[in-house]
C-alpha positions as CSV (number, residue, x, y, z in Angstrom):
1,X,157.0,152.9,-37.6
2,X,154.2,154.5,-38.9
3,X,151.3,151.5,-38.2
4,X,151.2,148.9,-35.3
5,X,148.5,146.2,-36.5
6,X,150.6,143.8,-37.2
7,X,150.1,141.5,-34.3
8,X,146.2,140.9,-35.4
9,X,146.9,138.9,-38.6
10,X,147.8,135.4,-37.6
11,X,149.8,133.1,-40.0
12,X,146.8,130.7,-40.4
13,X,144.9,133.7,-41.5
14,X,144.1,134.3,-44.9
15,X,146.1,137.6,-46.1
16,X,143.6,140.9,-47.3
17,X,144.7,143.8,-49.0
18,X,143.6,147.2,-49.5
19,X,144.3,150.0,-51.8
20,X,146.0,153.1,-50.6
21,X,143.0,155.4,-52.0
22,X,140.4,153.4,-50.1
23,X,138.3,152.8,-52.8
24,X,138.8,149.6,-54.1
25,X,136.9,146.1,-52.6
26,X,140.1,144.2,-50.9
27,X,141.8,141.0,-52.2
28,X,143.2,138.1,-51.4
29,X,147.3,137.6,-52.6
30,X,146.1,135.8,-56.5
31,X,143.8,139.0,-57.1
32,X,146.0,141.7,-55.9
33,X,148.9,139.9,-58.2
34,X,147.0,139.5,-61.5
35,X,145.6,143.2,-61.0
36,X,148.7,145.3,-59.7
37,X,146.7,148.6,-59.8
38,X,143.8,148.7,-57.8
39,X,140.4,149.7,-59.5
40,X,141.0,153.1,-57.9
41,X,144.3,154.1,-58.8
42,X,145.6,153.3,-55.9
43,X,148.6,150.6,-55.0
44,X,147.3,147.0,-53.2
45,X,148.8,146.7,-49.3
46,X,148.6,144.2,-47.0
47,X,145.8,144.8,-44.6
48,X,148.1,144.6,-41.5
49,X,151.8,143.5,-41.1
50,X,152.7,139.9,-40.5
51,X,155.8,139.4,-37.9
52,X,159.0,137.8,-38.8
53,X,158.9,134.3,-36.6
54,X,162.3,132.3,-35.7
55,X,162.2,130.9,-39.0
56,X,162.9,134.1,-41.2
57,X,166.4,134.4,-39.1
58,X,167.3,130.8,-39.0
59,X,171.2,131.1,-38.8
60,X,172.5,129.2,-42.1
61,X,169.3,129.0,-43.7
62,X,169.7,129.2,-47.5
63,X,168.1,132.2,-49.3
64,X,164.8,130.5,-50.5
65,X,164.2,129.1,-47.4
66,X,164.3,132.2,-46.0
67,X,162.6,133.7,-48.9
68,X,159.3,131.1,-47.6
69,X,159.9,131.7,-44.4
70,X,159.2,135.6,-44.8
71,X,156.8,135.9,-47.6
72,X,154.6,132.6,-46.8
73,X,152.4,134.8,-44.4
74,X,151.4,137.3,-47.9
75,X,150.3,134.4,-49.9
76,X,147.9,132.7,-47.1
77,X,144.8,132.2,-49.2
78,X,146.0,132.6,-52.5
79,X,148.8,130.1,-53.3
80,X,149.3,126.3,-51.3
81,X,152.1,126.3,-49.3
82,X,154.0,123.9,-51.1
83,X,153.4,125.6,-54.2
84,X,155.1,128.4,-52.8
85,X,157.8,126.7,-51.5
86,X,158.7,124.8,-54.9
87,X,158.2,127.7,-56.9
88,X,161.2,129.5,-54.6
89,X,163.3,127.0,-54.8
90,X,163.1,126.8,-58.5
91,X,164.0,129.9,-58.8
92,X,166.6,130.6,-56.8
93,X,168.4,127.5,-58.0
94,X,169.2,129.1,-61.4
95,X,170.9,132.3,-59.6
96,X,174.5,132.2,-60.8
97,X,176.0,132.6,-57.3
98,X,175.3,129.7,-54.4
99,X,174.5,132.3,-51.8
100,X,171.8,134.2,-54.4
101,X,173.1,137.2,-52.6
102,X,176.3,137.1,-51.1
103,X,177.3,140.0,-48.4
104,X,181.3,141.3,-49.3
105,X,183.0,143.4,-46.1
106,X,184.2,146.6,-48.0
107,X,185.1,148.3,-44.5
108,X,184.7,148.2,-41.0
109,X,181.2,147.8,-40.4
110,X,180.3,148.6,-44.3
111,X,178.8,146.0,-46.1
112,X,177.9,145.5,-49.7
113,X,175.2,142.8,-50.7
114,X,175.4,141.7,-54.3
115,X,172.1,141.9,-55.8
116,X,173.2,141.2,-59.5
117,X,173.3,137.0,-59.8
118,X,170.2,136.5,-61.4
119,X,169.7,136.3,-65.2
120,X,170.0,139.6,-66.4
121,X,172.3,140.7,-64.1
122,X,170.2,143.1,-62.0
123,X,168.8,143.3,-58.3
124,X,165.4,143.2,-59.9
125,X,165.9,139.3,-61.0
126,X,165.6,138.3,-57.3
127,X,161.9,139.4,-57.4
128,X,161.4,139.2,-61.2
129,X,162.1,135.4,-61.4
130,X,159.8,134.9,-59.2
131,X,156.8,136.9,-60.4
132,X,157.1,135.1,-63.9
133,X,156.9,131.9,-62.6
134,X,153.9,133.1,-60.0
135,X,151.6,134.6,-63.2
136,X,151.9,131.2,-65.0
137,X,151.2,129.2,-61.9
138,X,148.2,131.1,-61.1
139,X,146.6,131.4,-64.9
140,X,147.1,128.0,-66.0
141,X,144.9,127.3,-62.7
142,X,142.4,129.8,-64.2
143,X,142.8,128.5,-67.8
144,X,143.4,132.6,-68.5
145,X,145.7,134.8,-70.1
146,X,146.8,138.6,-69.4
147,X,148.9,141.2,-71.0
148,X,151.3,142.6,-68.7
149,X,151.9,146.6,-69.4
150,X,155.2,147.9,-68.2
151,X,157.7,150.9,-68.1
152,X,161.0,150.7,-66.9
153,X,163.9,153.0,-67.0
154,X,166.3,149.6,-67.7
155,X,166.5,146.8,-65.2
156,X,162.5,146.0,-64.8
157,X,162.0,145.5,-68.5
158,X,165.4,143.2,-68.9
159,X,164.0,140.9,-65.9
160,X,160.3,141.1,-67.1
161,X,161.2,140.1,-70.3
162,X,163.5,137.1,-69.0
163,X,160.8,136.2,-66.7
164,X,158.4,135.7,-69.1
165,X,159.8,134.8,-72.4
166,X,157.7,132.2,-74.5
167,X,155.2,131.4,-71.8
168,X,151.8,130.8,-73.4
169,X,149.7,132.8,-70.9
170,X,151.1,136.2,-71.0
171,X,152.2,139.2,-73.3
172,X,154.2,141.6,-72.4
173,X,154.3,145.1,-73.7
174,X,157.2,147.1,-71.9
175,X,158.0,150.6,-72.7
176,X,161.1,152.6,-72.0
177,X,162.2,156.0,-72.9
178,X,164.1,155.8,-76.1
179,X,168.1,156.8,-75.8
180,X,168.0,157.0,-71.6
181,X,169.0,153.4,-71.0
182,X,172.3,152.1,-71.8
183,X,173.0,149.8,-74.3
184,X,173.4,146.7,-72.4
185,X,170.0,146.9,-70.9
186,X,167.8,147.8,-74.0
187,X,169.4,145.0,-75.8
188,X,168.4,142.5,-73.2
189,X,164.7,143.8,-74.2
190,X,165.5,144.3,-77.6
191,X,167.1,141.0,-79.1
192,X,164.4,138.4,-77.7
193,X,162.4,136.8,-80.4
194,X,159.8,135.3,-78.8
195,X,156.5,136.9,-79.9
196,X,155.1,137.4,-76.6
197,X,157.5,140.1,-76.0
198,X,156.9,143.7,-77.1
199,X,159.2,146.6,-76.5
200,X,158.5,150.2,-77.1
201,X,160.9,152.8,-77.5
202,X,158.9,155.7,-76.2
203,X,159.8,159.3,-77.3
204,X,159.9,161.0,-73.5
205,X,161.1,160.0,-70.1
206,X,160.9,157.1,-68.0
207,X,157.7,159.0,-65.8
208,X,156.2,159.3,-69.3
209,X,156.6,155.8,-69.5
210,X,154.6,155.2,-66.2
211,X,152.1,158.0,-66.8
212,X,151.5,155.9,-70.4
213,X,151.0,152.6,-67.8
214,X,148.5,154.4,-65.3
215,X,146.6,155.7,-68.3
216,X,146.1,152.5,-69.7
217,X,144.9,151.3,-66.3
218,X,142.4,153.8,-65.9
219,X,140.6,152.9,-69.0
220,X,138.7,150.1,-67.8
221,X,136.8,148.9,-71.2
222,X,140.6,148.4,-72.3
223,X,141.8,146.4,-68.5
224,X,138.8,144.3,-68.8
225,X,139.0,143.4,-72.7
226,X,142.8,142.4,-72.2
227,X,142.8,141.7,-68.9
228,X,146.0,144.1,-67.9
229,X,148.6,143.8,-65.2
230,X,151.7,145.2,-64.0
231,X,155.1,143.9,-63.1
232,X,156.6,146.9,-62.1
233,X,157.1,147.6,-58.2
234,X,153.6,149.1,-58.2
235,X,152.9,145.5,-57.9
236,X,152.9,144.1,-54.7
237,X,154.2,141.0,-54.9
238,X,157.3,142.4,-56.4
239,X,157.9,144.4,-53.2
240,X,157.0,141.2,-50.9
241,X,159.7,139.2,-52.4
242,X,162.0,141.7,-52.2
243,X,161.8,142.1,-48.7
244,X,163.6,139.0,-48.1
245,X,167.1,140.0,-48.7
246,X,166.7,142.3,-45.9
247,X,165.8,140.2,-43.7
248,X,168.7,137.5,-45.1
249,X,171.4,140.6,-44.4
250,X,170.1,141.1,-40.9
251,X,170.1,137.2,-40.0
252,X,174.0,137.0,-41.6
253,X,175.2,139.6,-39.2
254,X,174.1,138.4,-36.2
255,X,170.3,140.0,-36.1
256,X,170.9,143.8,-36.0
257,X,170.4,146.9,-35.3
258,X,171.4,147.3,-39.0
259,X,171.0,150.6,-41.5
260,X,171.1,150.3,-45.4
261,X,172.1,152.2,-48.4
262,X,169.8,151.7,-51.1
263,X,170.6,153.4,-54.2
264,X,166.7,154.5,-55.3
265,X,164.5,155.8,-58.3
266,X,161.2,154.5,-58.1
267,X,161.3,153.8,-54.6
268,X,160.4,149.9,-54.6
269,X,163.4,148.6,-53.3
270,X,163.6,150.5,-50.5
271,X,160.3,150.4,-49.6
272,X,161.0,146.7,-49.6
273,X,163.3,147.2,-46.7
274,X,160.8,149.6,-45.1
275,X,158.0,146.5,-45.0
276,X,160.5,144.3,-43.7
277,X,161.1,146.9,-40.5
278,X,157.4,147.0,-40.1
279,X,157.2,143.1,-39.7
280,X,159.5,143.6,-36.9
281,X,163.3,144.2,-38.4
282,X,165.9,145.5,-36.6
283,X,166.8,147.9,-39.4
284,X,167.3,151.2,-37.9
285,X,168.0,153.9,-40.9
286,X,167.5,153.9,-44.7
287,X,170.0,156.0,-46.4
288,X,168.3,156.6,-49.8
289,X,170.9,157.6,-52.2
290,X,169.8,159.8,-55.5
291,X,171.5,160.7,-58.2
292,X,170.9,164.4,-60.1
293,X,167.4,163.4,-60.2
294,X,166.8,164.6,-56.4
295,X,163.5,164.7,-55.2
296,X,163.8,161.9,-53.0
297,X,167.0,163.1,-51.5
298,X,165.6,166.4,-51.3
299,X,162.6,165.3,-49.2
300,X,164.0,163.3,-46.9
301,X,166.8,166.1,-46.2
302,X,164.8,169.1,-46.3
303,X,160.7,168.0,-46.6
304,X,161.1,169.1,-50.6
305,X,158.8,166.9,-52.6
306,X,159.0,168.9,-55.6
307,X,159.5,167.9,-59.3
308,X,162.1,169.4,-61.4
309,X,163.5,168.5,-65.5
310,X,164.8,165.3,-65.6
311,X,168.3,164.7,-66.1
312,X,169.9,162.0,-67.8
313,X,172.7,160.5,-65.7
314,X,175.4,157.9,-65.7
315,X,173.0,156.0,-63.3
316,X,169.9,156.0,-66.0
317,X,167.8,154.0,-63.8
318,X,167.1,156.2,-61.5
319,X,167.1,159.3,-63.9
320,X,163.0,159.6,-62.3
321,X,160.9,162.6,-60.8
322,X,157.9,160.7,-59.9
323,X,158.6,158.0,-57.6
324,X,155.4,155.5,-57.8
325,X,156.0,153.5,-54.7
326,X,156.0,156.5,-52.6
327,X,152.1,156.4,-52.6
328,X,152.4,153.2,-50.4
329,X,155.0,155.4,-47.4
330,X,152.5,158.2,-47.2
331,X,149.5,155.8,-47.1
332,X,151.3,154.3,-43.6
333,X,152.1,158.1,-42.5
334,X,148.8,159.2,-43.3
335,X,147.3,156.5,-41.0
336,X,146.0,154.5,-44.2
337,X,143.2,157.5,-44.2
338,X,142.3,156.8,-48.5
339,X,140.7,159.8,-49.1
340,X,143.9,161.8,-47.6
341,X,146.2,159.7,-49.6
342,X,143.8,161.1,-52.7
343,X,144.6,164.9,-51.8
344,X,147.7,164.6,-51.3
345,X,148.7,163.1,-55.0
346,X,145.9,165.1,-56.5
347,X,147.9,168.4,-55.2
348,X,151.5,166.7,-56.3
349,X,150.2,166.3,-59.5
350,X,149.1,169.6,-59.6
351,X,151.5,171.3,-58.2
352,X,154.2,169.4,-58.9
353,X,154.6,169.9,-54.9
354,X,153.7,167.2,-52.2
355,X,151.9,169.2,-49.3
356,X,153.0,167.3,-46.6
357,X,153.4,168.9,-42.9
358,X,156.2,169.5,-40.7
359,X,155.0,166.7,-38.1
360,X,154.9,164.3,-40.8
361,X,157.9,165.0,-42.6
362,X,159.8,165.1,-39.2
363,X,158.5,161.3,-38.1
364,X,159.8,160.5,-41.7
365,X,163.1,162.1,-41.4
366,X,164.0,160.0,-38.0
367,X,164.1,156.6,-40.4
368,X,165.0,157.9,-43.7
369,X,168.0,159.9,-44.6
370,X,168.7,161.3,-48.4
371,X,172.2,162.1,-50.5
372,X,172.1,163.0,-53.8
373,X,175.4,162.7,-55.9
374,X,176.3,164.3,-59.4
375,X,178.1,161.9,-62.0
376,X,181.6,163.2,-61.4
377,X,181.1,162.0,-57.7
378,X,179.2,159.1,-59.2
379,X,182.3,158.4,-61.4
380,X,184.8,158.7,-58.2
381,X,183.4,156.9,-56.4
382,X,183.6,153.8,-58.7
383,X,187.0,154.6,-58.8
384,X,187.8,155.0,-55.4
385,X,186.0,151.6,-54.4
386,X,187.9,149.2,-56.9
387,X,191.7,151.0,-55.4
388,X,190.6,150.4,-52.0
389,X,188.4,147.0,-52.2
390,X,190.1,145.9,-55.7
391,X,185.9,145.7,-56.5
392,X,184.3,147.1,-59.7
393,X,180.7,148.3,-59.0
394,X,178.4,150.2,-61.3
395,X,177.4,153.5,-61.0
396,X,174.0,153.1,-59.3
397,X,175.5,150.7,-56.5
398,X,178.4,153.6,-56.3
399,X,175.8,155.9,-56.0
400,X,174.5,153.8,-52.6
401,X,178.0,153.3,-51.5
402,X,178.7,157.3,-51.6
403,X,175.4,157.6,-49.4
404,X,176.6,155.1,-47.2
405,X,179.9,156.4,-46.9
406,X,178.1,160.2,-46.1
407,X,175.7,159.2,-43.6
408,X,176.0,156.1,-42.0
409,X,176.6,155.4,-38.3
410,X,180.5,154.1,-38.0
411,X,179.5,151.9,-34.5
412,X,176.4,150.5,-36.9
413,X,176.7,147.7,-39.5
414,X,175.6,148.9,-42.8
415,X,174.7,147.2,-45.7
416,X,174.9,149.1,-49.0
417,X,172.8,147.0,-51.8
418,X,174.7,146.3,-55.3
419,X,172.3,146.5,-57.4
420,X,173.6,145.8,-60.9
421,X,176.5,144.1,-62.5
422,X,179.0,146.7,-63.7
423,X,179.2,145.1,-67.2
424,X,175.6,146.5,-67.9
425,X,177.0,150.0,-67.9
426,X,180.8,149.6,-69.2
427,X,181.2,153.3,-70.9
428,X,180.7,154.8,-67.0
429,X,182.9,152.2,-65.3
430,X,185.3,152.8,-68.0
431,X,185.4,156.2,-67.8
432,X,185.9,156.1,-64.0
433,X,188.7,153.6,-64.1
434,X,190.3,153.2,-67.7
435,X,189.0,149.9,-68.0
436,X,186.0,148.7,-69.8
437,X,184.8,145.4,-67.5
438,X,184.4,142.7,-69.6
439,X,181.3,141.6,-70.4
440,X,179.5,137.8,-69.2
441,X,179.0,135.8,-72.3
442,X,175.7,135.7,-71.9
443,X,175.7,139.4,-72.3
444,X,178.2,139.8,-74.8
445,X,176.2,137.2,-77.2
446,X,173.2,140.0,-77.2
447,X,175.2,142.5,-78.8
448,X,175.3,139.9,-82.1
449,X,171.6,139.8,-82.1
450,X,168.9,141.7,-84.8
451,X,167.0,144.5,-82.1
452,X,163.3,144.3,-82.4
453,X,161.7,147.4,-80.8
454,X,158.5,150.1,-82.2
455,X,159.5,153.5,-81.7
456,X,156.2,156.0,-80.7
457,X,155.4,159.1,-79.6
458,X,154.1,159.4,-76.5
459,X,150.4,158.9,-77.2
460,X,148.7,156.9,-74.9
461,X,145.6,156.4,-77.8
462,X,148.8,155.5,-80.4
463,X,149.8,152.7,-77.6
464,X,145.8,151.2,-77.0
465,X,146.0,151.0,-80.9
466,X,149.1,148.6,-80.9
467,X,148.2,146.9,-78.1
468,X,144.9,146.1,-80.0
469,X,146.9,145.5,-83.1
470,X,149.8,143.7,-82.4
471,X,149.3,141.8,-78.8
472,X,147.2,138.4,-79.0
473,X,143.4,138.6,-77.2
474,X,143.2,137.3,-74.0
């Protein structure tokens, strides 16, 4: 949409990125994954756009075939090719469901793609899985170690955790805001004994969370000494492998034109489906669906960036103001001009408003459309879907399905995305429908467990001191 180099970056080629402030040297795919944040603050991109061959729509391919057959182009350089291909396949041969993410006809020309098979239950498994396994692969190589800083407002830390659970080359510190997750999720972070894992229950929001992450980033005496990086979505590689079940929708329904509903906080996952377009998907319209928590609704409805409170919600993941993955959209609007990505997020964070013009806003607004729902619509719509489908879905993917259901084109497959297993948020589904869902034993075994988690203030010099305290020396 917004750039058209994609055509100069062959397959044989070896893959560049570049940061969205312009600062930073460029990298090839190992670099940019055991970074995450470039040097400059910015977030790594792939020099130009690879295009989707015959391959990425073969008609019954499984999902991690497909998965290689869109994201082989991004690792050129960095990772073999059969590597890559193992690694995929490994992964997605745990996923509880044979399809990894089956698509389930809720109405004519509405779709809903379960997102949830993976280990902890969450769309965020599907890219998760397969960064845990790609950090040990590449630092074993190195004969290195790196401590992995997160936040995450419930999913991310669940999957980060999984990912990387007892593996010798990592620590993981993952912070989340303390009584804004639900249950279900902060035991998933919470019960796991292995003593790579560190959880922080951090007195603030999930943006105070991130802000905490980027802080720590900045300080390069601390990135060097334990060699930091991310695995939230500000990491690329966790948008790259996400692109693929985009791609895998469009191939099951015959190749497009197709729209999504993407229920969205932190704007990763639909970013995802954005990169997808841009290597050549025929995905005409994102419906971003919000919850009270806006600003991304707002935007894309009206060209209101603006930050407000936050509110908790029934839909906790997305209970965000400050939507990192954002930075990469206006970095491709901006014509990948650094220094005007710089102004523009020096002036949101000073304002609190993004400056952005009408002409820009207005190209935006012809791909991406915005609906924001309060709980009690949240709530009815959960209801609604299980007495006309017989389906239970959780109140984030109800949140995408109420977008859908607002702004999608009737003639036009649409594929809302379920993004969670409702048995992660039972008190919501049970207040929408009088029944709690029962929860998976390997959920329902976590609620037996002792919780291990450091409450703190959010101090960003408190958090260097445990890091330097508690987390092993790289």
């Amino acid at each position: 949409m917004f750039c058209h180099d994609s055509d100069n970056q062959r397959r044989d080629m070896t893959m560049r990125y570049l940061s969205t402030r312009g600062e930073a040297v460029e990298r090839e795919f190992s670099g940019v994954l055991l970074t995450g944040l470039a040097e400059d603050g910015g977030l790594w991109q792939p020099a130009a756009w690879p295009r989707l061959d015959e391959a990425a729509y073969a008609p019954g391919a499984d999902y991690a075939a497909r998965a290689f057959a869109v994201t082989r182009p991004f690792t050129v350089g960095g990772l073999k090719e059969q590597d890559w291909r193992t690694l995929l396949a490994d992964v997605y041969a745990g996923f509880r469901h044979k399809a990894t993410a089956p698509l389930v006809q809720l109405d004519t020309n509405l779709w809903l793609m379960e997102l949830f098979h993976g280990p902890t239950f969450a769309f965020k498994d599907l890219a998760m899985q397969v960064l845990g396994r790609l950090f040990d692969l590449v630092l074993k190589a190195q004969g290195t170690r790196i401590t992995i800083i997160g936040a995450t407002s419930g999913d991310t830390g669940a999957a980060a955790v999984e990912a990387v659970r007892g593996l010798k080359t990592i620590d993981l510190v993952m912070l989340y805001p303390h009584g804004r997750i639900s249950d279900v999720q902060r035991r998933q972070m919470t019960t796991v004994e292995e003593p790579n894992i560190h959880t922080i229950a951090l007195e603030g929001t999930f943006d105070d969370c991130q802000d905490l992450v980027k802080i720590l980033f900045a300080d390069t005496a601390l990135r060097e000494e334990w060699r930091l990086a991310a695995v939230n979505s500000i990491n690329w590689a966790r948008v790259m492998v996400q692109t693929v079940y985009y791609v895998h929708a469009v191939a099951q329904l015959g190749g497009g034109p197709v729209s999504f509903a993407v229920p969205s906080g932190n704007f990763g996952n639909v970013y995802a489906g954005y990169a997808a377009r841009e290597m050549g998907l025929d995905a005409r319209r994102f419906i971003v669906g919000s919850n009270s928590n806006d600003i991304l609704a707002r935007f894309f409805e009206a060209g209101d960036m603006s930050t407000r409170p936050v509110t908790p919600t029934h839909s906790p993941s997305m209970d965000i103001q400050v939507s990192s993955n954002f930075e990469r959209l206006l970095h491709d609007l901006l014509g990948r001009d650094g220094p005007a990505v710089v102004r523009h997020m020096a002036a949101f964070r000073q304002s609190g408003r993004l400056p952005l013009d009408e002409a820009h806003w207005r190209e935006v607004h012809q791909l991406f459309r915005g609906h924001a729902v309060n709980d009690d619509t949240t709530l009815a719509q959960i209801a609604r879907t299980q007495a006309e489908t017989g389906m239970t879905v959780d109140p984030h993917t109800a949140v995408g399905i109420a977008a859908a259901c607002a702004l999608r084109d009737p003639d036009m497959p649409t594929v809302a995305l379920a993004t969670a297993h409702p048995a992660k948020f039972p008190d919501a589904v049970e207040q929408a429908t009088g029944r709690r869902p029962p929860l998976p034993d390997a959920l329902a075994a976590q609620a037996e467990r002792p919780e291990r988690a450091t409450r703190m203030p959010n101090d960003p010099n408190l958090l260097k001191t445990f890091i330097r305290e508690r987390v092993c020396r790289p």
